[in-house]
PDB file with one MODEL, atoms N, CA, C and O in Angstrom:
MODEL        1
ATOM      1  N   UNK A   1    -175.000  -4.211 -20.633  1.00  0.00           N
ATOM      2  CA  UNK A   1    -176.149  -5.086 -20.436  1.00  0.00           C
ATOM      3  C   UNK A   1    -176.716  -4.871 -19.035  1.00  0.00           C
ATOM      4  O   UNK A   1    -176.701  -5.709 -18.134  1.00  0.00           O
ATOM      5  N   UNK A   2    -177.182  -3.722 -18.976  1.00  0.00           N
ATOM      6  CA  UNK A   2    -177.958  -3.362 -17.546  1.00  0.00           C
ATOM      7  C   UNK A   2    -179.236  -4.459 -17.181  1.00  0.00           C
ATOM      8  O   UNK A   2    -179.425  -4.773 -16.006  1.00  0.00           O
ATOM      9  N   UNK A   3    -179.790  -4.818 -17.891  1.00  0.00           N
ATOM     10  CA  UNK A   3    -180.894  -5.591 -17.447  1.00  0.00           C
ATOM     11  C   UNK A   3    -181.653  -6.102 -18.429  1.00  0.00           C
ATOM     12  O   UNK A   3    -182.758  -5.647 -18.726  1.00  0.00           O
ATOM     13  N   UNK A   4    -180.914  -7.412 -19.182  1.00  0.00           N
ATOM     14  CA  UNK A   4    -180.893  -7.853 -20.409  1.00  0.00           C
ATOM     15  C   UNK A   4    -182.159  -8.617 -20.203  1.00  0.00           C
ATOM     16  O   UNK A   4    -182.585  -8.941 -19.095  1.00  0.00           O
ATOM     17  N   UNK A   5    -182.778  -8.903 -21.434  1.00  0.00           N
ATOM     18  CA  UNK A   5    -184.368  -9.699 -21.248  1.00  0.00           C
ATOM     19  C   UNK A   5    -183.641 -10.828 -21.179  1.00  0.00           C
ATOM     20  O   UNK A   5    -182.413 -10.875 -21.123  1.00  0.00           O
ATOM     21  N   UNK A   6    -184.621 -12.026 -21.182  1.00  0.00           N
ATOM     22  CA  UNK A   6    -184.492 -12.815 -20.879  1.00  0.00           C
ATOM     23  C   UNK A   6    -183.997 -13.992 -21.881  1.00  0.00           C
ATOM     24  O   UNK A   6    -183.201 -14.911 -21.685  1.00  0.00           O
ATOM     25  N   UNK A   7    -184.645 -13.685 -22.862  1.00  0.00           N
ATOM     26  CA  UNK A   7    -184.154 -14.196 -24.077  1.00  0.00           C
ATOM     27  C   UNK A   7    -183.155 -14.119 -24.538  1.00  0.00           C
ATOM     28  O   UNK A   7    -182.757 -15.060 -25.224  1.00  0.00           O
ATOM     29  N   UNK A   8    -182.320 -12.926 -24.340  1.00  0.00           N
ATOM     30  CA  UNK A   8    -181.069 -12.622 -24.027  1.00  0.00           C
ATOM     31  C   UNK A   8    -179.961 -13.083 -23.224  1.00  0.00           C
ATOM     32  O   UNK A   8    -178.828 -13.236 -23.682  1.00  0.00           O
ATOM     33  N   UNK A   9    -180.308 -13.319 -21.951  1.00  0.00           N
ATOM     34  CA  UNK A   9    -179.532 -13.959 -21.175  1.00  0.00           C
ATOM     35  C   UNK A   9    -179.482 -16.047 -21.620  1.00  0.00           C
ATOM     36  O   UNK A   9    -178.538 -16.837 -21.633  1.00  0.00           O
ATOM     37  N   UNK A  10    -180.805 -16.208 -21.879  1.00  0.00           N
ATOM     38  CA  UNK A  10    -181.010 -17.350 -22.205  1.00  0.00           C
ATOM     39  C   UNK A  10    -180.265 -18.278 -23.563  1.00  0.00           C
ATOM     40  O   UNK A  10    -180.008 -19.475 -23.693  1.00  0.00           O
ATOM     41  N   UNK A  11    -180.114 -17.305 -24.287  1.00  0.00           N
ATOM     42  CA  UNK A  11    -178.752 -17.453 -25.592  1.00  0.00           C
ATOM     43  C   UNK A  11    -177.492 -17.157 -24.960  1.00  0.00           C
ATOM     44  O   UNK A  11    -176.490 -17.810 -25.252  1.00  0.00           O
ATOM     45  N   UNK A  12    -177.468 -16.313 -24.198  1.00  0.00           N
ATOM     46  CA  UNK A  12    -176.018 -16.101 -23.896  1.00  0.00           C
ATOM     47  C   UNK A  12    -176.053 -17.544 -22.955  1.00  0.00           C
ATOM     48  O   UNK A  12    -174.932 -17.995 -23.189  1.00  0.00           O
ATOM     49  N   UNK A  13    -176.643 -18.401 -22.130  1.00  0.00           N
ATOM     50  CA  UNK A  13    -176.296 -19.376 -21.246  1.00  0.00           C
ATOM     51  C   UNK A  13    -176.334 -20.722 -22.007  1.00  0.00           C
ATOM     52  O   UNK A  13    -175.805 -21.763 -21.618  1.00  0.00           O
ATOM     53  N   UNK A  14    -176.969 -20.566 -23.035  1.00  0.00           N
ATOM     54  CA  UNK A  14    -177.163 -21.780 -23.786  1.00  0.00           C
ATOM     55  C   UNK A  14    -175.879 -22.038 -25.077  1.00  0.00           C
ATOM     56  O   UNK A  14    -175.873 -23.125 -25.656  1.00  0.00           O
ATOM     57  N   UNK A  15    -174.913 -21.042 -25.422  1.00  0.00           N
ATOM     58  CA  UNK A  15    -173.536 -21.472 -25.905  1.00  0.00           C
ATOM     59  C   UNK A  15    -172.588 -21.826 -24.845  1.00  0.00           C
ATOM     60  O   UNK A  15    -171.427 -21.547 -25.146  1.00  0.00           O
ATOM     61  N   UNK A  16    -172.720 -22.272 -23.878  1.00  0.00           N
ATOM     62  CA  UNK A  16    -171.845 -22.580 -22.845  1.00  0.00           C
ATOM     63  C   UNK A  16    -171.708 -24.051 -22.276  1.00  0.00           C
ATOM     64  O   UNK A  16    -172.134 -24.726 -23.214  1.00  0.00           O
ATOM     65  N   UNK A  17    -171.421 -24.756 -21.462  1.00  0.00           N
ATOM     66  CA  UNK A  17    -171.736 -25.884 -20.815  1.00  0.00           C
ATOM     67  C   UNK A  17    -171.938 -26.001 -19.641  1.00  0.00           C
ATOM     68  O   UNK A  17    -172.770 -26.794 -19.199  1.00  0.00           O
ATOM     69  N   UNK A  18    -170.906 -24.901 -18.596  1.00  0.00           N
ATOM     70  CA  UNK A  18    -171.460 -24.662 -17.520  1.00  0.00           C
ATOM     71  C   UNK A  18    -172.059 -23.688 -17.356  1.00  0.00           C
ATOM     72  O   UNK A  18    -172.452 -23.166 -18.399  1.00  0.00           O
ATOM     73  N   UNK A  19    -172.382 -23.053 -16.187  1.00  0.00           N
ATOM     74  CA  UNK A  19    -172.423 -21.475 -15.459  1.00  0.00           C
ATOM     75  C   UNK A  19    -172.670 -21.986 -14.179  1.00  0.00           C
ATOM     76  O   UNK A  19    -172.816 -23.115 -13.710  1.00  0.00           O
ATOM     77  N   UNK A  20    -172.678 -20.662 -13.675  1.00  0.00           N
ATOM     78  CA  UNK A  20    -172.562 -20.026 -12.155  1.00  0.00           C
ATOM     79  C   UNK A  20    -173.203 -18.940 -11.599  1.00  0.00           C
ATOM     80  O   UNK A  20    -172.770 -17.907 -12.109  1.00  0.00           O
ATOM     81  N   UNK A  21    -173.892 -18.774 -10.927  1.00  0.00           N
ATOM     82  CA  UNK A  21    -174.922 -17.523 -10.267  1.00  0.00           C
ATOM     83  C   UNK A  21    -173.558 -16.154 -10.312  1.00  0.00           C
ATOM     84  O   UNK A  21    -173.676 -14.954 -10.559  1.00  0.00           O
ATOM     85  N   UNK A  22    -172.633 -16.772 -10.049  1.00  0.00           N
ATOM     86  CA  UNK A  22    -171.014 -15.921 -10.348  1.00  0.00           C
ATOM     87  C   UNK A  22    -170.757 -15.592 -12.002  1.00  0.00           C
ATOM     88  O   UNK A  22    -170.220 -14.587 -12.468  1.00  0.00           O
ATOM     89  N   UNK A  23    -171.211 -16.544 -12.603  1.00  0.00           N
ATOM     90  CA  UNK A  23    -170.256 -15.878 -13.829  1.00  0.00           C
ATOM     91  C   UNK A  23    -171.663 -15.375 -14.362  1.00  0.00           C
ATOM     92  O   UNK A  23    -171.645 -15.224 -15.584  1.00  0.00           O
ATOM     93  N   UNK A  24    -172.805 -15.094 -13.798  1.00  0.00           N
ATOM     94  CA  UNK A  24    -174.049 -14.511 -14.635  1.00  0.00           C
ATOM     95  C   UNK A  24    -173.780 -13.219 -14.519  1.00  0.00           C
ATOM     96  O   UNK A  24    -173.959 -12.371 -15.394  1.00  0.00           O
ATOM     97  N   UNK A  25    -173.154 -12.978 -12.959  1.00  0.00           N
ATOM     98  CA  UNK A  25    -173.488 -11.518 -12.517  1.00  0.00           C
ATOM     99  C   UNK A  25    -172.216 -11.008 -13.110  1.00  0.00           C
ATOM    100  O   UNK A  25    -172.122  -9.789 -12.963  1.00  0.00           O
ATOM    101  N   UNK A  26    -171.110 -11.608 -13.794  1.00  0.00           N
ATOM    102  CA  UNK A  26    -169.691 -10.851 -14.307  1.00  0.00           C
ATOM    103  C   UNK A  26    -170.671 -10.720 -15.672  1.00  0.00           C
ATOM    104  O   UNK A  26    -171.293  -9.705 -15.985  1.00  0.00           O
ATOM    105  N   UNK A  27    -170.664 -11.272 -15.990  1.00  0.00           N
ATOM    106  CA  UNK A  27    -170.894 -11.419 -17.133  1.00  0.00           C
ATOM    107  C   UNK A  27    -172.196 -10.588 -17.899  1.00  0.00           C
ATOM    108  O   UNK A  27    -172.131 -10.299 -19.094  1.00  0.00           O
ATOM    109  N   UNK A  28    -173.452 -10.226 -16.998  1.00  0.00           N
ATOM    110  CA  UNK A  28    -174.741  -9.414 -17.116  1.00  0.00           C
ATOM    111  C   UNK A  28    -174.393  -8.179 -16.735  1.00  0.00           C
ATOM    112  O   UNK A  28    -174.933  -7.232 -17.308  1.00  0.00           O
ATOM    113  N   UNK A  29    -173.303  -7.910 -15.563  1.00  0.00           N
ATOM    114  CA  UNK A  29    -172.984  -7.347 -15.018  1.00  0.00           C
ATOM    115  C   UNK A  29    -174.278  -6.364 -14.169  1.00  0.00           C
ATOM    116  O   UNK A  29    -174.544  -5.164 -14.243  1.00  0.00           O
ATOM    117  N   UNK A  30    -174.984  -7.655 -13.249  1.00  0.00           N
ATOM    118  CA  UNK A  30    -175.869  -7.144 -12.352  1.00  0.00           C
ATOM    119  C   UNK A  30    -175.912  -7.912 -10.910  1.00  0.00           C
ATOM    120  O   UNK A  30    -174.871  -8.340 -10.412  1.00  0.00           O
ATOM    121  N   UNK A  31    -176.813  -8.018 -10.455  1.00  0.00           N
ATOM    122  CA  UNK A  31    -176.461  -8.197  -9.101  1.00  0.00           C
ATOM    123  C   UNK A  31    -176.930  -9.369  -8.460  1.00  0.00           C
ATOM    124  O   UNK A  31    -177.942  -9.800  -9.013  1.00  0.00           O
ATOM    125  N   UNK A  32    -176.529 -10.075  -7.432  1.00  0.00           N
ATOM    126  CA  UNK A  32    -176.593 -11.640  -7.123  1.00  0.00           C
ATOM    127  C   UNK A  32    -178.387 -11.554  -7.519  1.00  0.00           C
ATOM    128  O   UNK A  32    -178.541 -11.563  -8.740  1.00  0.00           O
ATOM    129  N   UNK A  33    -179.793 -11.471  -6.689  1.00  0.00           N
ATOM    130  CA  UNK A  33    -180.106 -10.986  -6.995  1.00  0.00           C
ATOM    131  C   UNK A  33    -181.056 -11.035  -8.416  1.00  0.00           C
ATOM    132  O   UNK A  33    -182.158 -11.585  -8.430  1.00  0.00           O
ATOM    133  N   UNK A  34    -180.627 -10.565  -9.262  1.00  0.00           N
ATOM    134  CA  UNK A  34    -180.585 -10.475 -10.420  1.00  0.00           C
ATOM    135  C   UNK A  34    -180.818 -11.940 -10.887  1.00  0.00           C
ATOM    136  O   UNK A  34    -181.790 -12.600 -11.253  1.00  0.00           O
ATOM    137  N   UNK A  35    -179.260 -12.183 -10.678  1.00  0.00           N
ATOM    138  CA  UNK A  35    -178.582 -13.834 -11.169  1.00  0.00           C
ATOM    139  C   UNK A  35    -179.185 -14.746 -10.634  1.00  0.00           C
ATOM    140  O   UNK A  35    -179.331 -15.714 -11.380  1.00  0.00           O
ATOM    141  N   UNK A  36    -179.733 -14.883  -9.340  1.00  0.00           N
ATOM    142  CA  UNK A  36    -180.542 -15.918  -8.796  1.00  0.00           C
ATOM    143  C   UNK A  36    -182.337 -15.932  -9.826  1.00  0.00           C
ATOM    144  O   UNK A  36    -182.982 -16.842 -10.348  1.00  0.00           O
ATOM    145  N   UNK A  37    -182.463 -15.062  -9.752  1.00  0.00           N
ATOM    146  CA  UNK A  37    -183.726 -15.044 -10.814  1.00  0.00           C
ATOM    147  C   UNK A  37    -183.633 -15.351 -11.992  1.00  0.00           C
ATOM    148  O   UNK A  37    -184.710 -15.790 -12.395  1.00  0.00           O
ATOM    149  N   UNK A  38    -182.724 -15.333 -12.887  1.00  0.00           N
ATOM    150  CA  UNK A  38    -182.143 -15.866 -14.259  1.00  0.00           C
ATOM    151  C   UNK A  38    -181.595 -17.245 -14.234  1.00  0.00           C
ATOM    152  O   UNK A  38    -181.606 -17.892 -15.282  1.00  0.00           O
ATOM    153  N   UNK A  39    -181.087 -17.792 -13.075  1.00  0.00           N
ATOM    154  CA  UNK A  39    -180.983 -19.088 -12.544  1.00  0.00           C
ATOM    155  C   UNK A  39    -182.303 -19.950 -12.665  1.00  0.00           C
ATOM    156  O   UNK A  39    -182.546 -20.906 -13.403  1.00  0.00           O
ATOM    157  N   UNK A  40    -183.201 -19.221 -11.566  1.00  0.00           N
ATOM    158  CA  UNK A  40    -184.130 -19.964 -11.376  1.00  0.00           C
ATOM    159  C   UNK A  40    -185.184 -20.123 -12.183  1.00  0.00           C
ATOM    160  O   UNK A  40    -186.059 -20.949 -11.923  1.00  0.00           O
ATOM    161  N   UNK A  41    -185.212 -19.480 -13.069  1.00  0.00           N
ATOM    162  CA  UNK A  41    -186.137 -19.495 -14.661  1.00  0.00           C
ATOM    163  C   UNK A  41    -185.403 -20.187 -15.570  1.00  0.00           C
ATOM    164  O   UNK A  41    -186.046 -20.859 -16.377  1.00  0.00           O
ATOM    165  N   UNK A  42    -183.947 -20.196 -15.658  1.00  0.00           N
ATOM    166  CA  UNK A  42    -183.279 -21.165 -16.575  1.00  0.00           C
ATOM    167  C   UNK A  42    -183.569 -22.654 -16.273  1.00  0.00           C
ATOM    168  O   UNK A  42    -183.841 -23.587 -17.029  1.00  0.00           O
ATOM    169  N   UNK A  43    -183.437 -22.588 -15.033  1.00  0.00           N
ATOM    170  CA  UNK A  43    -183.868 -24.071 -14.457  1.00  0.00           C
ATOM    171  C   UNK A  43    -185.292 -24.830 -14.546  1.00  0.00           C
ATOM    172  O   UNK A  43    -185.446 -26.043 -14.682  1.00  0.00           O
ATOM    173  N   UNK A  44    -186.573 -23.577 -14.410  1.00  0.00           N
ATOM    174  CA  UNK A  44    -187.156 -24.064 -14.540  1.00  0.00           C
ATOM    175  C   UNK A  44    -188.236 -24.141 -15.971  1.00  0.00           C
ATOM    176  O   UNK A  44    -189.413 -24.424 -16.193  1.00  0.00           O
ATOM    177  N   UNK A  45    -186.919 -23.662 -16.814  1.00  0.00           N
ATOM    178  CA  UNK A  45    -187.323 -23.762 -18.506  1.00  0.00           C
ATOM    179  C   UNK A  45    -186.537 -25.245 -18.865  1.00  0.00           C
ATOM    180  O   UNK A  45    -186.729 -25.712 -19.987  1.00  0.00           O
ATOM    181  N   UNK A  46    -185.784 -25.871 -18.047  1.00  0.00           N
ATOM    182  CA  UNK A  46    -185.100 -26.756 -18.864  1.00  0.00           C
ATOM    183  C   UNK A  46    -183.631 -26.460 -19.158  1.00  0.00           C
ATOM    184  O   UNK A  46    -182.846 -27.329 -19.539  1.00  0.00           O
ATOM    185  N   UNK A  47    -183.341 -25.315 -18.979  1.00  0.00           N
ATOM    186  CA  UNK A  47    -182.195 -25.162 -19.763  1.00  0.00           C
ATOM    187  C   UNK A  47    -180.746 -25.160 -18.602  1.00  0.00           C
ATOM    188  O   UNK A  47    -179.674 -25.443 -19.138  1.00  0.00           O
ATOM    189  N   UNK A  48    -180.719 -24.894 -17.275  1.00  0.00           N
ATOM    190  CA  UNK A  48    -179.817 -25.529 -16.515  1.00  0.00           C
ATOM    191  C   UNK A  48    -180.083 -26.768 -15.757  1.00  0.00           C
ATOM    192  O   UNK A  48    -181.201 -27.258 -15.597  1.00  0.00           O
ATOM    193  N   UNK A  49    -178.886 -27.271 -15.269  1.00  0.00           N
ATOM    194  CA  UNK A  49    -179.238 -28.629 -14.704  1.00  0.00           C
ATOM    195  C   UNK A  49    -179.557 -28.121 -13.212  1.00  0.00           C
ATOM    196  O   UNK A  49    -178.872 -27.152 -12.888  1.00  0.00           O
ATOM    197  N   UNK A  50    -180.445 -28.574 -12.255  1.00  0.00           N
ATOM    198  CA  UNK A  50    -180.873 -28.397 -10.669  1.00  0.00           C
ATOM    199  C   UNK A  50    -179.937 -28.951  -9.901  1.00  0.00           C
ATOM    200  O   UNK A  50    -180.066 -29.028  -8.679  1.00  0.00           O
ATOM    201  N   UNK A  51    -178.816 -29.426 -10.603  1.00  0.00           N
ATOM    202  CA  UNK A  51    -177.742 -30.135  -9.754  1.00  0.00           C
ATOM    203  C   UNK A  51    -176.417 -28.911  -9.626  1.00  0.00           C
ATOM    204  O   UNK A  51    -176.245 -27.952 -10.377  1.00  0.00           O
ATOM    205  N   UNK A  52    -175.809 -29.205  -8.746  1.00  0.00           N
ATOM    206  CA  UNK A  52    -174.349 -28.270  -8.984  1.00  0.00           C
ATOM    207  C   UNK A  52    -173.364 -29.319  -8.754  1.00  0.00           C
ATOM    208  O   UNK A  52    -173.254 -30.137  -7.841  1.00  0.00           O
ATOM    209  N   UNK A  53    -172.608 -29.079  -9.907  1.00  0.00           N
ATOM    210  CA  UNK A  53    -171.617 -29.931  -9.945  1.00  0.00           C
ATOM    211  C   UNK A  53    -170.446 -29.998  -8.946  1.00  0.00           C
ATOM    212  O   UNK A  53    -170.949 -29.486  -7.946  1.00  0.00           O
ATOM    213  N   UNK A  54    -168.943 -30.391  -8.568  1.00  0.00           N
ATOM    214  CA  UNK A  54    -168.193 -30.573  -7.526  1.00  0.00           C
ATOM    215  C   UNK A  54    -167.596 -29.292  -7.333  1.00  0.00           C
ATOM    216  O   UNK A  54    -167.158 -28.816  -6.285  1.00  0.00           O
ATOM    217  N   UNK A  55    -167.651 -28.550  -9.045  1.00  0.00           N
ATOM    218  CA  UNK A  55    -167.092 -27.502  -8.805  1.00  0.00           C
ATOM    219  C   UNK A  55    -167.894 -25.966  -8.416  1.00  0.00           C
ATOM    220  O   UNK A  55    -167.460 -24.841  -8.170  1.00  0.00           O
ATOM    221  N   UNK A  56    -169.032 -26.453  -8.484  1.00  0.00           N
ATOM    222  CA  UNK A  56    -170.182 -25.503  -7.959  1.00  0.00           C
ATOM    223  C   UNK A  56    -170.708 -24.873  -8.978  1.00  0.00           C
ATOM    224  O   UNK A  56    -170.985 -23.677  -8.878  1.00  0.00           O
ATOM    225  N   UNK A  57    -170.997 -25.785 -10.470  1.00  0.00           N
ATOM    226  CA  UNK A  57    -171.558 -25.373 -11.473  1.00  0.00           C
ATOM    227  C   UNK A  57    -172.450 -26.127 -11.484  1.00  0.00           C
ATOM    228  O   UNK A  57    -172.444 -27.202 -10.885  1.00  0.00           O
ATOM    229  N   UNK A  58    -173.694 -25.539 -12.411  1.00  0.00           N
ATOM    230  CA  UNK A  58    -174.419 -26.173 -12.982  1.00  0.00           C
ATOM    231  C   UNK A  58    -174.032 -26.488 -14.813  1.00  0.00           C
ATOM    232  O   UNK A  58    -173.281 -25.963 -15.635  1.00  0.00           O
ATOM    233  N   UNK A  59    -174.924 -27.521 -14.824  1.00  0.00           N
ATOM    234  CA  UNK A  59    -174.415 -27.881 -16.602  1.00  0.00           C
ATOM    235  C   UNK A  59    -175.965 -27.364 -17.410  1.00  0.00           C
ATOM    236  O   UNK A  59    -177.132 -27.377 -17.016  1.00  0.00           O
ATOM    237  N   UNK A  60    -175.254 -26.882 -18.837  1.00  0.00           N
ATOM    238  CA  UNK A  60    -176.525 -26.510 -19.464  1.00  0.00           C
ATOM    239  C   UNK A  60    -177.313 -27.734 -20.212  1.00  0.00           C
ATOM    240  O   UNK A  60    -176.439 -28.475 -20.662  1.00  0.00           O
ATOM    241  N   UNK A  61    -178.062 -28.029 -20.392  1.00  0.00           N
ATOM    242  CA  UNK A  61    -178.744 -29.563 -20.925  1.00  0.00           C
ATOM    243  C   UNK A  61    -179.147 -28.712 -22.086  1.00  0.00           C
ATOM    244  O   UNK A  61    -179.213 -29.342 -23.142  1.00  0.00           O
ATOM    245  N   UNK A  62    -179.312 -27.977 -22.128  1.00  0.00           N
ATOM    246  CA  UNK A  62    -179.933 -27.738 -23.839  1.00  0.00           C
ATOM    247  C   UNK A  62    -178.906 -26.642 -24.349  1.00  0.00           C
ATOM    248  O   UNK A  62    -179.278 -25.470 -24.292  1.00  0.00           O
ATOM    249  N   UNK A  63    -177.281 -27.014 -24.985  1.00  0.00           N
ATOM    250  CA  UNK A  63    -176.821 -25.960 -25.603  1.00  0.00           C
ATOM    251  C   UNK A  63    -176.378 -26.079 -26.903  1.00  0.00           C
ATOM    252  O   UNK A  63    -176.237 -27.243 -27.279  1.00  0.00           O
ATOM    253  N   UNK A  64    -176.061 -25.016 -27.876  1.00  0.00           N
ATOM    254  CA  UNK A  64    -176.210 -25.462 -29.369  1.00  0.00           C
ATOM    255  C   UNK A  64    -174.812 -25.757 -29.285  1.00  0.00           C
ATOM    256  O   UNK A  64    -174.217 -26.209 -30.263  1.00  0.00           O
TER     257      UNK A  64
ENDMDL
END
């Protein structure tokens, strides 16, 4: 997954409950970078929370 669309990444974040700018880039396997931009479009689609939790996650608000 060199540089998965977006729609792509956006299913893969939405079976989950948390994530992490960390587990985007294991997981996409691309670069911070990268993950901060897939962050910040998830967030501002609705689909992560703008908060980080204690453990330095965010929660997904819309997952199936």
């Amino acid at each position: 997954m060199r540089n998965p669309s977006y729609n792509s990444v956006k299913a893969i974040v939405q079976r989950a409950e948390t994530w992490s700018i960390n587990q985007l880039m294991r997981k996409l396997r691309t670069s911070y970078n990268r993950a901060c931009y897939y962050t910040d479009r998830l967030m501002a689609d609705g689909i992560l929370s703008r908060e980080l939790d204690e453990d330095g996650y965010r929660h997904t608000i819309t997952h199936q």
